[in-house]
N, C-alpha and C positions, 0 to 999 in steps of 0.2 A: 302268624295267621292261624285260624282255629283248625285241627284237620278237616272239622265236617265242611267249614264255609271253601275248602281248597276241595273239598269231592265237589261241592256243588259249582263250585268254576269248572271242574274238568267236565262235569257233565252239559251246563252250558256251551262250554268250546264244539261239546262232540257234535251236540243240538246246534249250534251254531252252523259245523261243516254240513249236517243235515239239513237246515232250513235252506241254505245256498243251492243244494244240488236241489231241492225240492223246488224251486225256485226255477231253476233250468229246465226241471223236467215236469214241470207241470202242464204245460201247452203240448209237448210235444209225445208224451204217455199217451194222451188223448189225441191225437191225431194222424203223426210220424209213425210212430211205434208199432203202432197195429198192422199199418202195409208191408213193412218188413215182413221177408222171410224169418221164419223159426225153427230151431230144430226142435223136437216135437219133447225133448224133456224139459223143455221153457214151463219155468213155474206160473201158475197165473199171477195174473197181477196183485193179489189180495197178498198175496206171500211176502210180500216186498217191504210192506211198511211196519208187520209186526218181527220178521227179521232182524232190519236194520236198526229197530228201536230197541229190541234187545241186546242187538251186537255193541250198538254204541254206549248202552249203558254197560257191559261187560267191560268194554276198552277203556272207559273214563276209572270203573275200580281198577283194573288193572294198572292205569299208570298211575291213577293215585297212592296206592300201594307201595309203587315204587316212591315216589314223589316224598310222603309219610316216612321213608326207611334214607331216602336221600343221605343224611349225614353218614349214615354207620354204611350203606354202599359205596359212595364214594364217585370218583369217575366215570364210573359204568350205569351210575342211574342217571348220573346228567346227560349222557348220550342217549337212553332211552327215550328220556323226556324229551329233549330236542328233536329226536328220529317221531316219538308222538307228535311233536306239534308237526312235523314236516308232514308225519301222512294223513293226518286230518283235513293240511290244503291240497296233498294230491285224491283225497277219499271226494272232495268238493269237486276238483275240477273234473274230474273224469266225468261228474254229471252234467258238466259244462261243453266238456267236448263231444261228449255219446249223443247226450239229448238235446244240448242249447245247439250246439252249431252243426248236428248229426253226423257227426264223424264216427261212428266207428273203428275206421283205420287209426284215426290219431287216439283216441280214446285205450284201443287196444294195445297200442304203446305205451301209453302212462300206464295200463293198469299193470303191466307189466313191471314197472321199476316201482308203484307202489308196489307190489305183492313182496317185491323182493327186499323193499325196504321192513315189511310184515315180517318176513321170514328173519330179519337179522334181529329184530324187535325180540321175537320170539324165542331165538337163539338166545339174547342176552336174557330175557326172564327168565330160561331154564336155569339160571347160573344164580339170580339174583335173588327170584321171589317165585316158586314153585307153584303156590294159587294163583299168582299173576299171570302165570305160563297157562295154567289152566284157563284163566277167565279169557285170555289172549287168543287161545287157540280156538274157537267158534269162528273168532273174524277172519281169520288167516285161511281157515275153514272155506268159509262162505266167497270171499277173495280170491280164492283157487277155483270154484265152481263160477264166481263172477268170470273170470279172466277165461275160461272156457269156454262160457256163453257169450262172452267178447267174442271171441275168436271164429266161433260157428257162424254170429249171426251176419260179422264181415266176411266169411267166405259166404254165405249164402247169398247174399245180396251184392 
């Protein structure tokens, strides 16, 4: 396969986990979401879509990256890739349980084992692919400041 047509799979995939959680969270942004309590460093809403559009296009070169170097890595990039695909479905569902079914509390458990799933992701790019680790770190970033604002907006409420 061509490398560029394999970036633009990864980038579809990432678009994909997007379109699903956008998908959840469309009715209840605009409805749910507003009567919640906030803690007052809640970004506004506009923050959200050019974030996660950047984030997800950073995470798809990141594992593509890996993906491209696969053979001379070895082991350790097929666990990356495999830990990518897993937290692309846990990066979905958390908008499935925050926003589709308004769970917070369950929500803020998944984000939890996603983050940590991030964090082992990140680990292993520091070893593998150094720009990787960089383009990886905004998400893990953003991921730690989400799992926060998980956290506040179920105790608030």
């Amino acid at each position: 396969m061509s490398r560029w047509l394999a970036l633009v799979l990864f980038l579809l995939a990432a678009f994909a986990a997007a379109a699903i959680g956008g998908v959840a969270t469309a009715t209840s942004v605009q409805t749910w979401y507003p009567t919640l309590a906030k803690p007052p460093w809640n970004p506004p809403s506009w923050v959200f879509g050019p974030a996660w559009t950047l984030l997800y296009g950073l995470m798809s070169v990141a594992a593509w990256r890996v993906w491209v170097r696969r053979a001379e890595l070895g082991a350790k990039a097929t666990t990356v890739l495999r830990l990518h695909g897993l937290q692309l479905v846990l990066n979905a569902l958390w908008s499935l349980l925050f926003f589709g079914l308004q769970r917070p509390d369950l929500a803020l458990i998944e984000i939890v084992v996603l983050w940590t799933i991030l964090a082992i992701i990140q680990l292993q790019l520091k070893t593998l692919d150094r720009l990787a680790a960089w383009l990886w770190a905004p998400y893990l970033g953003w991921v730690t400041f989400a799992t926060t604002l998980n956290l506040a907006i179920w105790y608030l409420n």
